[in-house]
C-alpha positions as CSV (number, residue, x, y, z in Angstrom):
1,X,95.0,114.5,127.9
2,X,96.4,111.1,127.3
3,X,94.1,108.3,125.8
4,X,94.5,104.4,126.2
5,X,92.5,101.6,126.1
6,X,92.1,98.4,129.3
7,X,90.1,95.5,129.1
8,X,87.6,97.5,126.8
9,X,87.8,100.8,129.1
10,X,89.1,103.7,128.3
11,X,92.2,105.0,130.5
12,X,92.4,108.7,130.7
13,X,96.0,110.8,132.5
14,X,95.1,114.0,132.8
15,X,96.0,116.9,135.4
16,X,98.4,114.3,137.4
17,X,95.4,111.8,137.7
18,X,94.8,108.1,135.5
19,X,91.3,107.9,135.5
20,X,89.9,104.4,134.2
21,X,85.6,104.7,132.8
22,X,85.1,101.4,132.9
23,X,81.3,102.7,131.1
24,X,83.3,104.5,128.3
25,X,84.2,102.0,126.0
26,X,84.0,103.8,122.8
27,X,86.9,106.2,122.1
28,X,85.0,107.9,119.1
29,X,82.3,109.3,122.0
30,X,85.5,111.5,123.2
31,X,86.9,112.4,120.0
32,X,82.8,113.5,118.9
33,X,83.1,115.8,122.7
34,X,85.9,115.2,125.2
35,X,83.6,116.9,127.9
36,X,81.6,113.6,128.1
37,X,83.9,112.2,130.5
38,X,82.8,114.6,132.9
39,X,79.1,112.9,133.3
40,X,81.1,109.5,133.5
41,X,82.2,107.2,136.7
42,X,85.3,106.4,136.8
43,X,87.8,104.9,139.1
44,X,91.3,106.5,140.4
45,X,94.5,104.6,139.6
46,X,97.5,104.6,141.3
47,X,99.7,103.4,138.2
48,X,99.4,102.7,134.5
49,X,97.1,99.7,133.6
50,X,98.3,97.7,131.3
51,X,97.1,98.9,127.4
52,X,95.7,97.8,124.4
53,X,95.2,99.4,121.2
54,X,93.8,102.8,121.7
55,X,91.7,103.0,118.8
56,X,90.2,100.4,115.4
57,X,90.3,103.0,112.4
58,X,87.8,102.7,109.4
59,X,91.2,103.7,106.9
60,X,94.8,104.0,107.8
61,X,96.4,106.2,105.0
62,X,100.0,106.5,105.3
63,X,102.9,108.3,103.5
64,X,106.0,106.4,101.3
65,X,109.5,108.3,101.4
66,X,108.9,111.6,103.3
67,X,111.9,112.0,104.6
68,X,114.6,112.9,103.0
69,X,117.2,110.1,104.1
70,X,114.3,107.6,104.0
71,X,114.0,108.2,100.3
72,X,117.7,107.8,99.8
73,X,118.4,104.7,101.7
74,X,115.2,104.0,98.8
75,X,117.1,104.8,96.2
76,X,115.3,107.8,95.4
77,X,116.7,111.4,95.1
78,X,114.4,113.4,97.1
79,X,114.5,116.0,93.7
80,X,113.0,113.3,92.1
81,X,110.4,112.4,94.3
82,X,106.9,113.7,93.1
83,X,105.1,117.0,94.1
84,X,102.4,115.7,96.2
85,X,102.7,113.3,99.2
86,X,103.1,109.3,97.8
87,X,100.2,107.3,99.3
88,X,99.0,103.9,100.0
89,X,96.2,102.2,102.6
90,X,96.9,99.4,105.2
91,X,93.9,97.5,105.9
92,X,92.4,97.5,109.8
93,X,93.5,94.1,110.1
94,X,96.7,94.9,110.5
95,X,96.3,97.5,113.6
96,X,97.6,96.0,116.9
97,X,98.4,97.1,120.3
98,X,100.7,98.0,122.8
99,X,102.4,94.4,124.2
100,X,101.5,92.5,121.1
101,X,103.1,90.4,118.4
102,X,103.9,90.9,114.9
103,X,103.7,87.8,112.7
104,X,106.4,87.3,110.3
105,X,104.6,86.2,107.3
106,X,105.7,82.9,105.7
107,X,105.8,84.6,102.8
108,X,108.3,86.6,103.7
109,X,112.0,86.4,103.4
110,X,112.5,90.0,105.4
111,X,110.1,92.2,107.4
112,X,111.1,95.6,107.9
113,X,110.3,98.3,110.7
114,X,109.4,101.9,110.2
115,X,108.4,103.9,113.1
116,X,106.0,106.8,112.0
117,X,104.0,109.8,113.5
118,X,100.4,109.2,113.1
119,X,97.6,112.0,113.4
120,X,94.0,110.9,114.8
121,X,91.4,112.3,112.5
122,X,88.9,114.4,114.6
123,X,85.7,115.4,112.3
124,X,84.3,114.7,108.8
125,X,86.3,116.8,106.4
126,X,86.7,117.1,102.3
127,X,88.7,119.6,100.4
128,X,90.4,120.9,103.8
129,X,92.9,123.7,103.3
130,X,96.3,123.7,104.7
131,X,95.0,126.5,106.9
132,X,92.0,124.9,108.4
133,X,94.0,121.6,108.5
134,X,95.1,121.6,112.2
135,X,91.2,121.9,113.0
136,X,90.8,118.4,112.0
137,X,93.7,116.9,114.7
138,X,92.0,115.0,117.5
139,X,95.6,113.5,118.4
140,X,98.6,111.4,117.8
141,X,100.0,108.3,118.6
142,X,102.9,106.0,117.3
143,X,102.3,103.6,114.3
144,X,104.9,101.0,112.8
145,X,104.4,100.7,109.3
146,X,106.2,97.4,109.2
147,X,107.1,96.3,105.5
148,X,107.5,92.9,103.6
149,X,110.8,94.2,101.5
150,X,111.5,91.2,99.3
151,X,107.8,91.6,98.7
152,X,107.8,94.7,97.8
153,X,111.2,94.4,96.1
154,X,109.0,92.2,93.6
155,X,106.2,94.2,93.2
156,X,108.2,97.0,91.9
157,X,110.3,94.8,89.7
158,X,107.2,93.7,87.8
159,X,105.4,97.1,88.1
160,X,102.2,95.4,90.3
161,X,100.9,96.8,93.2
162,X,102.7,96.5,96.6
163,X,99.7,96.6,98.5
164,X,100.4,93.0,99.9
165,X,104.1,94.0,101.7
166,X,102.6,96.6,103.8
167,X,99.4,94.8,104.0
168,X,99.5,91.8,106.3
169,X,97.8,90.8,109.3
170,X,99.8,92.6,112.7
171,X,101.7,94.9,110.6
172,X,100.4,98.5,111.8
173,X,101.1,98.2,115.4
174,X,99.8,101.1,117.1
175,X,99.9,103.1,120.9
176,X,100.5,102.9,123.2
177,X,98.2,106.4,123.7
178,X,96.6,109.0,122.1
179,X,98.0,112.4,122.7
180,X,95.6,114.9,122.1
181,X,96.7,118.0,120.3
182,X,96.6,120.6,122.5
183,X,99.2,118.4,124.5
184,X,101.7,118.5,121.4
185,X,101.7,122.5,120.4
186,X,104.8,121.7,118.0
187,X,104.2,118.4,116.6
188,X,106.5,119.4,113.8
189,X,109.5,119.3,116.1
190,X,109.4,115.8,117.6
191,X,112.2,113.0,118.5
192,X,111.6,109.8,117.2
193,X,113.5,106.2,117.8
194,X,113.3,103.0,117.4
195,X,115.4,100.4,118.8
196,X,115.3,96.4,118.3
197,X,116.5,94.4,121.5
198,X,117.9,97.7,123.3
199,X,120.2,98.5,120.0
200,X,119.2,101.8,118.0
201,X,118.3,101.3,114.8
202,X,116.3,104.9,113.9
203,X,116.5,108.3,115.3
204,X,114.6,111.3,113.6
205,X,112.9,114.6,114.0
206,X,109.2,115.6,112.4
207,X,111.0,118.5,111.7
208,X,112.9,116.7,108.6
209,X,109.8,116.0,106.8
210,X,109.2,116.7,103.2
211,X,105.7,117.3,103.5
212,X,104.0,118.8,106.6
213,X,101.8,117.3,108.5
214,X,98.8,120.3,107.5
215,X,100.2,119.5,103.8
216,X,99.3,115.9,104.6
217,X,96.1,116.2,105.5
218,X,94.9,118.8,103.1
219,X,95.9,116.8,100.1
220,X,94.5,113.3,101.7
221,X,91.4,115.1,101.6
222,X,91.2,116.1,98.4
223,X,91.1,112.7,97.5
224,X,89.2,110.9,100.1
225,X,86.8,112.2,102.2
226,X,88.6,112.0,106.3
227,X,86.5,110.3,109.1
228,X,86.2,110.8,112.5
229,X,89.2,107.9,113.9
230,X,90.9,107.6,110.7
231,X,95.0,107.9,111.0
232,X,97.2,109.4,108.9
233,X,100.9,107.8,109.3
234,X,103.3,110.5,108.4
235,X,106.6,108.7,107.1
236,X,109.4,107.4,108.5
237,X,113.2,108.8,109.0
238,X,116.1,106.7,107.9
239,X,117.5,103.3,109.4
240,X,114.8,100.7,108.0
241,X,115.8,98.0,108.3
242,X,115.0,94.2,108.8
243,X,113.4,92.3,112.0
244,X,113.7,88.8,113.3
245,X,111.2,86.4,115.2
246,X,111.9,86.8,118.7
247,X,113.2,90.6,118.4
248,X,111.7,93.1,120.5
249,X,110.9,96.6,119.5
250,X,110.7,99.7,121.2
251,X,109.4,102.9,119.4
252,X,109.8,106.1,120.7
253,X,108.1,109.6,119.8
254,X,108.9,112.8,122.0
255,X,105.6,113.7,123.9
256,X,103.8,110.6,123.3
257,X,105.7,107.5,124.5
258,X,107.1,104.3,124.2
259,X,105.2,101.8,121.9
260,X,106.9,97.8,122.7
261,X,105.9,94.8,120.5
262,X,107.5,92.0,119.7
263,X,107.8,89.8,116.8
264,X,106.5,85.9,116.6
């Protein structure tokens, strides 16, 4: 099953059939029980509507350098790179959809992509083990964890959080579905790329992650409790780099899509 959001609705592809409910207007109704579709109208489309963002998390928790190139290109020797997944929180301000813009900040100098895995929380869960993890997976989708660099640069410098560079307004594009989990048996093996104006700028596998994605989500959870909705972005593969105004992106994930924004 393939989740989207139109004009408030939700868009469901499933069995060779897009199915809009234009009742259904709350995605955490089908993450709670995807049977309650079944008791819903709906209305047959011939073609894709055109999409929104799929989803408005309560917390969007996401991974720095878990990739080994990533962390070089960082300056960081992935041997030197602690034992536990590196964490910081975007704010749901900065979630945006499918065919919408990213704002270049004007306090920015340069605004960096970083195309990312995310996982869609399904249930309540503390303390999950890595076992039980995969239990907790509603779906995934594609996130850009776009980055202020000289920002950040800055904030390092000085030692100060670098929670503003990551944290502005438009700069956690999302979509352009959800892919549930029993679509994606191997999300540890998945194609990713990212390409500015047609040109390639990142290509990566899942399966070059430093920390797995039931590794992930057992140790998010033992620090905050995990919500139904919340995402988890997973990290990004190497070829960060900057963006312009006027660029357009395309982000790519094996088995989930194309996500296109542009940049204003």
């Amino acid at each position: 099953m393939r989740i989207g959001m139109n004009e408030g609705a939700i868009v469901v592809w499933e069995n060779n059939h897009i199915r809009r409910y234009p009742n259904l207007r709350n995605i955490g109704l089908v993450i709670r029980d995807r049977e309650c579709i079944n008791q819903q109208e709906y209305e047959e489309l011939k073609s894709p509507p055109p999409l929104e963002l799929p989803i408005k998390s309560s917390k969007i928790i996401c991974l720095a350098k878990n990739y080994p190139a990533h962390a070089k290109e960082m300056g960081v020797e992935p041997e030197n790179l602690p034992p536990h997944p590196d964490l910081f929180l975007k704010p749901q301000s900065a979630l945006i959809g499918p065919g919408e813009n990213i704002i270049f900040p004007p306090q920015a100098q340069q605004v960096d992509h970083e195309v990312e895995l995310a996982v869609v929380i399904s249930k309540k869960g503390k303390n999950i083990s890595v076992e039980d993890s995969f239990d907790f997976i509603f779906g995934y989708t594609i996130l850009l964890d776009m980055t202020a660099r000289d920002i950040q640069a800055l904030a390092k410098k000085k030692g100060r959080p670098w929670f503003p560079s990551k944290g502005f307004d438009t700069f956690s594009p999302i979509g352009p579905v959800i892919v549930t989990s029993d679509e994606i048996k191997y999300p540890q093996n998945l194609d990713l790329e990212l390409s500015i104006n047609g040109q390639i700028k990142q290509k990566g596998n899942t399966k070059d992650m430093i920390f797995s994605i039931e590794r992930i989500i057992s140790y998010c959870s033992s620090i905050t409790t995990l919500e139904e909705g919340d995402l988890i972005a997973t990290g990004t593969p190497a070829g960060v780099g900057p963006v312009q105004k006027g660029d357009k992106i395309s982000a790519t994930i094996e088995s989930i899509g194309t996500l296109e924004v542009g940049v204003i």
